[in-house]
N, C-alpha and C positions, 0 to 999 in steps of 0.2 A: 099749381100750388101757390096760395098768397104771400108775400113775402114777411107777413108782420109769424106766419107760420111755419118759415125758414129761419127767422133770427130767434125766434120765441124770445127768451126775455134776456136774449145776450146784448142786448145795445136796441139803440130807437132810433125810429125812421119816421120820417115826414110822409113815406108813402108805401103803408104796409098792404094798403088794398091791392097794390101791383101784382098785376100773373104772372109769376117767371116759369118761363117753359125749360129751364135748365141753368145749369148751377157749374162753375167752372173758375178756374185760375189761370190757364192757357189762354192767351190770348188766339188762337187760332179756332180756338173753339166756341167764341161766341158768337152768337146768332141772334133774332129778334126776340127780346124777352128775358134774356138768360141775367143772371147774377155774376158780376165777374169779382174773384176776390181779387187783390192785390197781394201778392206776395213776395219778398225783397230775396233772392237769391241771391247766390254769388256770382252771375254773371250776367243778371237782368232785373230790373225792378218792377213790378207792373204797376206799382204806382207813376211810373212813367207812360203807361200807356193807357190808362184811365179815360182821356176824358175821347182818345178815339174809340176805347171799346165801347160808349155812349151814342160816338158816332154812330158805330157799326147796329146800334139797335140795344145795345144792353139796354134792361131798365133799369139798372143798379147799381153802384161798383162799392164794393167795401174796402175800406184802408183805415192807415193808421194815423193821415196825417191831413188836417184841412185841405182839400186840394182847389178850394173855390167851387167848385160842382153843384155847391145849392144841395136842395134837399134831396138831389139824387145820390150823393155819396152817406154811405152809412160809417161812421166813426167807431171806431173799436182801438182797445189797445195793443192786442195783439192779432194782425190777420192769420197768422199760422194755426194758431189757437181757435179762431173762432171759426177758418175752413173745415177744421174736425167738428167742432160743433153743426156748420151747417151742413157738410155732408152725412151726420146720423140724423140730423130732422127730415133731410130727404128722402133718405131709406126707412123711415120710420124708427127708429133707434132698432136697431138691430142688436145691437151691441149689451140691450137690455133685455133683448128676447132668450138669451142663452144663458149658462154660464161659464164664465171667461178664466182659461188656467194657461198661464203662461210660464216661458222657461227665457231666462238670459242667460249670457256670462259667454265666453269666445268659443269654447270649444264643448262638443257633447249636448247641443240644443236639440240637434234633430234626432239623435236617438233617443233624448229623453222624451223629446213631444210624440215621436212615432210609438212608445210603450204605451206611452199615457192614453194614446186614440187607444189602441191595439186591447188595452185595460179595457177600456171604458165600452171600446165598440160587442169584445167577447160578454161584460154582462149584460149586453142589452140597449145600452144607449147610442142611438145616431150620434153619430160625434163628426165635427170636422176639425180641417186642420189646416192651418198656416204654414208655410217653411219654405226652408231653401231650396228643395229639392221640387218640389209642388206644393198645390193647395189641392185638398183631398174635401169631400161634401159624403159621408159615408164611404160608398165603393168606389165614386166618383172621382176621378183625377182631373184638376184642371193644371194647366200650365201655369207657371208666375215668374218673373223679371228679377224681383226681388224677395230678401228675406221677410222684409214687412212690406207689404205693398204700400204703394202710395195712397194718401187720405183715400179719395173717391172710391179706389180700385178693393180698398180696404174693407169701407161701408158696402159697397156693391156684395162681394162675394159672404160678406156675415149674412147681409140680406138674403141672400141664397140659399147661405145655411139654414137660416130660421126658416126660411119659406117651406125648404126642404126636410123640417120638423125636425132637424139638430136638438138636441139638450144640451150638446156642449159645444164649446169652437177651444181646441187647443192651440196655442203657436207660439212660435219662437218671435220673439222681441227684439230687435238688433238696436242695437246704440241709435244708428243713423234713425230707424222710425221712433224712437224715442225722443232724439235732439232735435226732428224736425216737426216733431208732433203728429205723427201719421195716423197714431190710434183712437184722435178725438177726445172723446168723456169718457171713454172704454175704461170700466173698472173690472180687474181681477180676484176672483173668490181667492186662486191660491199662485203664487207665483214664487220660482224656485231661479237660485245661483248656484251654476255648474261652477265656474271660475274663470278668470282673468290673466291674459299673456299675454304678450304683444303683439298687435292686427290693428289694423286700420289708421296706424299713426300720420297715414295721407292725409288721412281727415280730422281726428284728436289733435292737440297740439302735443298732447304729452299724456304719460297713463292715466294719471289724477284726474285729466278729463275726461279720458274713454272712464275711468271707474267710476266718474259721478253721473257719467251720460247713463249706465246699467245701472246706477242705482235709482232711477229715478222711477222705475218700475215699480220699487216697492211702496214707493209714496201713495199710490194708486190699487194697492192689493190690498184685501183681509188677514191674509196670512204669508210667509214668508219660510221655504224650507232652504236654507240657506249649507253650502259644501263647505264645511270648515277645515277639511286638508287643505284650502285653497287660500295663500295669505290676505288675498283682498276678501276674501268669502269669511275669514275673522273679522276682519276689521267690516266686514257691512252686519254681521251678528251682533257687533257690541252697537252698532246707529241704527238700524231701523227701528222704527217705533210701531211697528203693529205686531200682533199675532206671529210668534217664531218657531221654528225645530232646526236644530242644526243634527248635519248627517254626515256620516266617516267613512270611509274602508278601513280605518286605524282604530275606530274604538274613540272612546271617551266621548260622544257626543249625544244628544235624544236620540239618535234614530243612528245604528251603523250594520257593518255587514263584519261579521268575523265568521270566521273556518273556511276562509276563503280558497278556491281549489281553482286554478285555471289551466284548461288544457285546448287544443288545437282545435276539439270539436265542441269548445264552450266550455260554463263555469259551473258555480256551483258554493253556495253562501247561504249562513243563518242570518236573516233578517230580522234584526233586534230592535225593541223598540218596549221601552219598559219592562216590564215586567215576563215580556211576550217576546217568542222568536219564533220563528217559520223556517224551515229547510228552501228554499229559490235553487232552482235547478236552470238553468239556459242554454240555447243552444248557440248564442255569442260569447266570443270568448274576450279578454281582458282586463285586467283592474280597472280600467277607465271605463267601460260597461257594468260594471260593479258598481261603480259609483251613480252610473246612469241610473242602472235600475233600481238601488237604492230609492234614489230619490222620486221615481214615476213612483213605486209603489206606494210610498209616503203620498205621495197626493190623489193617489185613489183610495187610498185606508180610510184619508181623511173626509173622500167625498163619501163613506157610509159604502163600500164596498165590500161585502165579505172576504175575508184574505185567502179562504179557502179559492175561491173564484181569483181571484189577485192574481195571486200564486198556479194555478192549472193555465191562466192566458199568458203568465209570462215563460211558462213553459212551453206553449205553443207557439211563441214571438219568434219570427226566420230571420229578423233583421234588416237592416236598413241597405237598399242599393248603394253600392259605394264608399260603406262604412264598411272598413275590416270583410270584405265582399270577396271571398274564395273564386278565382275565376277559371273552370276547368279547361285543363290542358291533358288531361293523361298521359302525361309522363312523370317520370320520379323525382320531378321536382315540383315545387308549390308557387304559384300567385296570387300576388291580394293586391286589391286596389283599395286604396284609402285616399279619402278628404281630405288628412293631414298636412295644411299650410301653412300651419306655424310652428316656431319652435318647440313649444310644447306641444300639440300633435303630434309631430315626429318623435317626439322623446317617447311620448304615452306611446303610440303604434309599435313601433320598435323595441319596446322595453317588454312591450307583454310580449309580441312575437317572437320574442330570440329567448322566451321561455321554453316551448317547444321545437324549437328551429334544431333538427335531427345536422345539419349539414352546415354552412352558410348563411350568415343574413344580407341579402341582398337590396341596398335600397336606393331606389330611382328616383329623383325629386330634380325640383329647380323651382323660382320662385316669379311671381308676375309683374307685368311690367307697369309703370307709373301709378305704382303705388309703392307702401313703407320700405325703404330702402335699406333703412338699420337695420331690421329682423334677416336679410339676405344671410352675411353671417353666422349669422346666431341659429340660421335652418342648418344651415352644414354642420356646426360645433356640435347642434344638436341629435342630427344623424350618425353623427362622428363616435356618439357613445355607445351604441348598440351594434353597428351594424358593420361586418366584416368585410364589408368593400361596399365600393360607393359608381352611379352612374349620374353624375350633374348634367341636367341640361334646359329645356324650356317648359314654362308651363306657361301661356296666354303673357305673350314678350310683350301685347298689346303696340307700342309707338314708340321703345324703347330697343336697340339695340341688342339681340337677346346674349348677343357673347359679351357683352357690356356686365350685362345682369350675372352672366356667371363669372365675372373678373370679380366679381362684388362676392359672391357665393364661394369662393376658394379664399377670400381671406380668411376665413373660419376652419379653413381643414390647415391652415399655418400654424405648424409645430404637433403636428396629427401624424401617427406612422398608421393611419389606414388609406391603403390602396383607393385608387377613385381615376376613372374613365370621364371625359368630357366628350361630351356625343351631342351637338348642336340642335341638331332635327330630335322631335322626341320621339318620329316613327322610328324611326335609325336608332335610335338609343333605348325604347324598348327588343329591336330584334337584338343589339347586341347582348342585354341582359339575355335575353332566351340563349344566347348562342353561348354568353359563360359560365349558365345554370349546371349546376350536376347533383348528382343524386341526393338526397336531402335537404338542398338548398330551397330556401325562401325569397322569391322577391317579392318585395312590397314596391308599389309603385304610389308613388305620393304625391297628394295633390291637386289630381283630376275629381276623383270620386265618382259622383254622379253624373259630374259634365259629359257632355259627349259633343264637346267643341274646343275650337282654339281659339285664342282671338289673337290674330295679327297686325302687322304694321295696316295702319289705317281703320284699324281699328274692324280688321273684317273678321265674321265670323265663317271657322270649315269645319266643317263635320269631320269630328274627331273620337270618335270611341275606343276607350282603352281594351275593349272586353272584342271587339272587331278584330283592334293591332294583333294583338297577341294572337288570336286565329287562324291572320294572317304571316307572322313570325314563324310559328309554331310550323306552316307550310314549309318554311325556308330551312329549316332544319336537320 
């Protein structure tokens, strides 16, 4: 491919006739021909390493700063910016071959992106899908590392979708491929805000930045279905400037859910929206799935969806692995594993489940390691309001001390009269939940989800399935 046909008209080159046989930012991966961009991280700059990747045979390196290189180096002002741009010229723009609905905000992305395929795929349309849990191409499940893959890995798999005759690509947006530009020129038809809590303040400096890093989604969308139970979800309702609906569990908004009814084996809500409401029946249970589905519906009404059809696929929707996920024991007490890693997860999880919770509410957590360290706390305070005894102990201790992490996770149950077991190992600390279950009791085990790994000191990964343990527990009994 010629290189004046990789930059297209984002910056000028003295030598656009050049073949590049590949296109890369890694300095490990360049080879005779390839385009090396420069990209300044936090622990490497490749404009440091420019004029060797010319050695090594690039024909090309882009950066942001004169490097003396002559007309081999191409000038831009942004390389982050202009790696997204050249990785959709490589793939053909992919990113324009479909159209693109996206969901941000900390908690309730993957459920609402999972309805939204699950919509879209029951009337008929190939749909993929982006997320935490995988990336999906129709039936197809691939694996992914991250919630937004990285630039390349990004354009790669859209191209796939298209190739693979997708009409839509749905996915969840994380702050991180926002602030570091992962998604290129990628524009959004419709883009929705679940809401904002506290995660990732390893990386944020403080909330105002994680909430301007999520707002910068809407900048880049048509329309905007925005959660106004959510205080930062008002406050992005009154600034964005495109195309808006705001959506409730509580009422007063364009678009909410009232005659709300939750029970153990799912819900059950009038979806309102002008003049118009529809009976939603579900077989996921909890207000915070109310709000999910709220807002998936909202973005298939609006792709021209009849609601008759809307409504019969959200009825047939089993749910997301690892969200609010019943894990059979046959005995008379109840298991759920849930995603729940921040304070408000655990409050949401906990708050619906101890609506039905016949016995006990049981809740198992702990928090991971080198990362936001303030939220530690605020998990406990937050479990501390629903749940009628508590099991703290590790969830991915990562390089961190994990009885360190729970000295940090007991300052929150200070001045608490609920009951709470410290169980270090979290095999050990699921059997004991099994062992102090009894009849009506619920545990919820928070945190894991969809994981089915640990990651420990040195950062190793072991195979860890919560849906195994408990199998295995359940034996010990």
């Amino acid at each position: 491919m010629k290189l004046r046909d990789i930059i297209e008209d984002n910056a000028v080159t003295a030598v656009g006739d050049a073949e590049i046989t590949s296109i890369t930012d890694d300095t490990r991966r360049v080879a005779e021909g390839s385009l090396f961009v420069c990209i300044r991280g936090a622990k490497f700059d490749g404009h440091d390493a420019a004029k060797e990747m010319l050695e090594k045979g690039a024909a090309a390196v882009v950066c942001e700063r004169d490097l003396g290189l002559g007309d081999r180096q191409i000038l831009v002002r942004d390389t982050r910016e202009m790696w997204g741009c050249i990785c959709a010229a490589w793939f053909g723009h992919p990113e324009r071959k479909m159209t693109l609905l996206g969901v941000t905000g900390t908690n309730g992305k993957t459920t609402t992106t999972s309805v939204i395929k699950h919509i879209l795929m029951y009337a008929g349309f190939k749909t993929g899908l982006i997320g935490t849990i995988q990336n999906e191409i129709g039936d197809e499940v691939l694996h992914t590392e991250n919630t937004t893959p990285l630039t390349y890995e990004f354009m790669e798999v859209l191209a796939k979708m298209a190739e693979a005759g997708c009409k839509y690509a749905v996915m969840e947006v994380s702050s991180f491929g926002l602030c570091q530009k992962r998604i290129g020129p990628s524009h959004f038809k419709t883009a929705v805000f679940t809401n904002l809590t506290q995660d990732h303040l390893d990386y944020h400096k403080d909330m105002e930045d994680y909430y301007q890093a999520k707002k910068m989604l809407f900048d880049i969308c048509d329309a905007a279905i925005v959660n106004i139970d959510d205080e930062y979800g008002r406050r992005l309702f009154g600034e964005v400037a495109c195309e808006r609906k705001s959506f409730s569990v509580k009422g007063n908004a364009d678009i909410y859910a009232d005659g709300i009814k939750i029970k153990s084996t799912g819900s059950s809500f009038w979806y309102c929206c002008g003049d118009k409401s529809y009976l939603v029946k579900t077989r996921i249970p909890g207000l915070f799935n109310v709000s999910n589905l709220t807002a998936a519906i909202a973005v298939c009404l609006r792709e021209g969806i009849p609601a008759e059809t809307v409504i019969s696929a959200v009825e047939n929707y089993n749910g997301v692995k690892g969200r609010c996920e019943v894990i059979p024991t046959g005995r008379d007490f109840t298991v759920i594993c849930d995603y729940a890693h921040t304070p408000d997860a655990v409050e949401n999880i906990l708050r619906s489940v101890k609506e039905y919770t016949e016995g006990r509410l049981i809740c198992l957590f702990g928090c991971g390691g080198n990362r936001d360290a303030a939220k530690r706390p605020k998990m406990a305070k937050a479990a501390a309001l629903y749940a009628d005894r508590l099991v703290v102990t590790s969830d991915n201790p990562r390089n961190e001390d994990p009885e360190a992490i729970i000295r940090d996770i007991l300052v929150g149950l200070e001045g608490t009269d609920v009951p709470y077991d410290v169980v270090t190992d979290r095999r050990e600390a699921i059997y004991h939940a099994l062992k102090i279950a009894r009849k009506g009791d619920i545990i919820v085990l928070a945190g894991k989800g969809h994981e089915d790994y640990q990651i420990l000191a040195g950062m190793e990964h072991i195979h860890f399935d919560e849906r195994e343990v408990v199998a295995d527990g359940l034996k010990l009994l």
